[in-house]
C-alpha positions in Angstrom: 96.9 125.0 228.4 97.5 124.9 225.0 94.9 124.4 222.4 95.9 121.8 219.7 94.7 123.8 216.4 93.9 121.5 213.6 94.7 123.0 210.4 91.7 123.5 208.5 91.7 121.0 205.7 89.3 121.4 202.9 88.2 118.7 200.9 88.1 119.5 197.1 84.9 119.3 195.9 84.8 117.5 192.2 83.5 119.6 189.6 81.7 117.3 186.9 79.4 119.4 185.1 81.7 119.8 182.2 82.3 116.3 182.2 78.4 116.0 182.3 77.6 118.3 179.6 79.9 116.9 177.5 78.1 113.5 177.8 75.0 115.0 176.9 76.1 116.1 173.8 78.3 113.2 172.8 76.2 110.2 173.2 73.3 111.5 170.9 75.5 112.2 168.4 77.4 108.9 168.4 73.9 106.7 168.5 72.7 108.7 165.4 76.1 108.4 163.6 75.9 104.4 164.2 72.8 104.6 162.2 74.5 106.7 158.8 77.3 104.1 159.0 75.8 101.1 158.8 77.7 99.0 156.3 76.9 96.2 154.2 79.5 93.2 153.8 78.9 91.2 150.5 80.8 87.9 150.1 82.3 87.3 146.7 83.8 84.3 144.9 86.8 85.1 142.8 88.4 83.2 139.8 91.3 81.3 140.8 94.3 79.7 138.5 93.2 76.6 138.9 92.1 74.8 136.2 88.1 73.8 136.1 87.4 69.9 136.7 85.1 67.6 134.1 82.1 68.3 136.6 82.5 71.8 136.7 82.6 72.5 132.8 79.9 70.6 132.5 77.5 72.2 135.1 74.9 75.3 134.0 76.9 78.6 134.7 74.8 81.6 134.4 77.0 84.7 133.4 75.9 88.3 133.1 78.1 90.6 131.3 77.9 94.0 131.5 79.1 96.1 128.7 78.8 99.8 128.1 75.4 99.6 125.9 74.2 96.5 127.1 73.6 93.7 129.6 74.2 90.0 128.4 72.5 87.4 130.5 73.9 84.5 129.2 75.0 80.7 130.1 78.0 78.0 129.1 75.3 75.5 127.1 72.9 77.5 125.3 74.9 80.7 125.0 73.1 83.9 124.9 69.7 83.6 126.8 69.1 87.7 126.7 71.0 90.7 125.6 69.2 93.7 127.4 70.1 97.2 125.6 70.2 100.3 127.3 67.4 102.7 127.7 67.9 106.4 128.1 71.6 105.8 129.0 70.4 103.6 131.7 70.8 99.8 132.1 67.2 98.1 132.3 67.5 96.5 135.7 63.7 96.1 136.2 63.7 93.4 132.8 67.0 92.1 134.1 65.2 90.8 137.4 62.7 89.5 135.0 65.1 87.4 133.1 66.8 86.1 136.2 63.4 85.3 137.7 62.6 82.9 135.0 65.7 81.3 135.1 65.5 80.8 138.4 61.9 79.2 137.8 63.7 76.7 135.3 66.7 76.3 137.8 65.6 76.5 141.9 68.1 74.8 143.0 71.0 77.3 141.0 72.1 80.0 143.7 75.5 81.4 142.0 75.9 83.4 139.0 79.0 84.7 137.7 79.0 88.9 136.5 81.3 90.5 134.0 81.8 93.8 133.8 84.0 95.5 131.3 86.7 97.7 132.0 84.6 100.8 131.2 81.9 99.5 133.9 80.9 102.1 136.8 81.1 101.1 140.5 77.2 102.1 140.9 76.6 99.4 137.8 78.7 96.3 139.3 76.4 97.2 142.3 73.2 97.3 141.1 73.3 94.6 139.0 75.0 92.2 141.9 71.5 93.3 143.5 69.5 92.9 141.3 70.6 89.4 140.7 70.6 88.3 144.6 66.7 88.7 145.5 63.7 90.5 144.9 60.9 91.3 146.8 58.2 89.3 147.0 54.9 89.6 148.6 54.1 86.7 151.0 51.2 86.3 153.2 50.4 89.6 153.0 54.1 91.2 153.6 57.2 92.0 151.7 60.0 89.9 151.8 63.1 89.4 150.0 63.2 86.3 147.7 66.0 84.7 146.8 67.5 84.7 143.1 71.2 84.0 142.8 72.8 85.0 146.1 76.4 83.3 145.4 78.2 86.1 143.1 81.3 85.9 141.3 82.9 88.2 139.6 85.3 87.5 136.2 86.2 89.7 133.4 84.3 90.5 130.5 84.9 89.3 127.2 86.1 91.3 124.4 83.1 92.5 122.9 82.8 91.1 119.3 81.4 93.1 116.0 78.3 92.4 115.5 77.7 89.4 118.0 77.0 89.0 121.3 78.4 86.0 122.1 80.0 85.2 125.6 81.8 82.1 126.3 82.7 80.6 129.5 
């Protein structure tokens, strides 16, 4: 009699431990990276060639222009409302909010504001002074919050700097 020999047939036993480790490693480090690249997305109004209507020349448009020694918070009615030197080769931010505060107390229902930086203006400046014109914090009920100032920004060019004035026009 014959004996029917089956061939021996191994299965392959899968090997995922490299897979494994690799997991291990690379889903830590992907959850803390989401955390460093957190961006912010800022939504910005820009001049078009269109022509502005009656209405619109007529309504209260707070402009702040930001040349290389100074900060001009100004508006299209009354003209120049502050001019804020700097200090220490720094731009005064903290008296900047201040201005914008009490405008905001005059005008509540205002939310855009149109900034003008020169040509000379750093990236870091345009920054800090778009966020220093959106909010500041407030304390209410006993926590910090962000108030609104002037979240609608718009961005234009400066002016050319006069001699000896500091006029802005709109």
């Amino acid at each position: 009699m014959r004996r029917k020999h089956r061939r021996l047939q191994s299965e392959a036993d899968l090997d995922i431990t490299p897979f494994m480790n690799l997991m291990i490693v690379l889903v830590p480090v992907l959850l803390l990276n989401m955390v460093f690249a957190h961006t912010s997305v800022l939504e910005l109004n820009f001049p078009t060639g269109e022509s502005l209507s009656a209405e619109q020349a007529e309504e209260l448009q707070i402009q702040v222009v930001i040349y290389e020694d100074r900060l001009v918070v100004a508006d299209n009615q009354g003209g120049v409302i502050k001019d804020i030197p700097r200090r220490e080769g720094e731009y005064d931010f903290a008296l900047l909010k201040d201005v914008m505060k009490e405008i905001k107390s005059r005008v509540p229902d205002k939310k855009d504001v149109i900034i003008m930086p020169s040509r000379q203006t750093s990236y870091q400046s345009l920054v800090s002074v778009m966020d220093t014109v959106r909010s500041y914090e407030a304390v209410v009920a006993g926590s910090v919050v962000e108030a609104e100032l002037f979240p609608e920004i718009s961005l234009g060019d400066a002016p050319a700097q006069a001699s000896g004035s500091a006029e802005v026009s709109s």
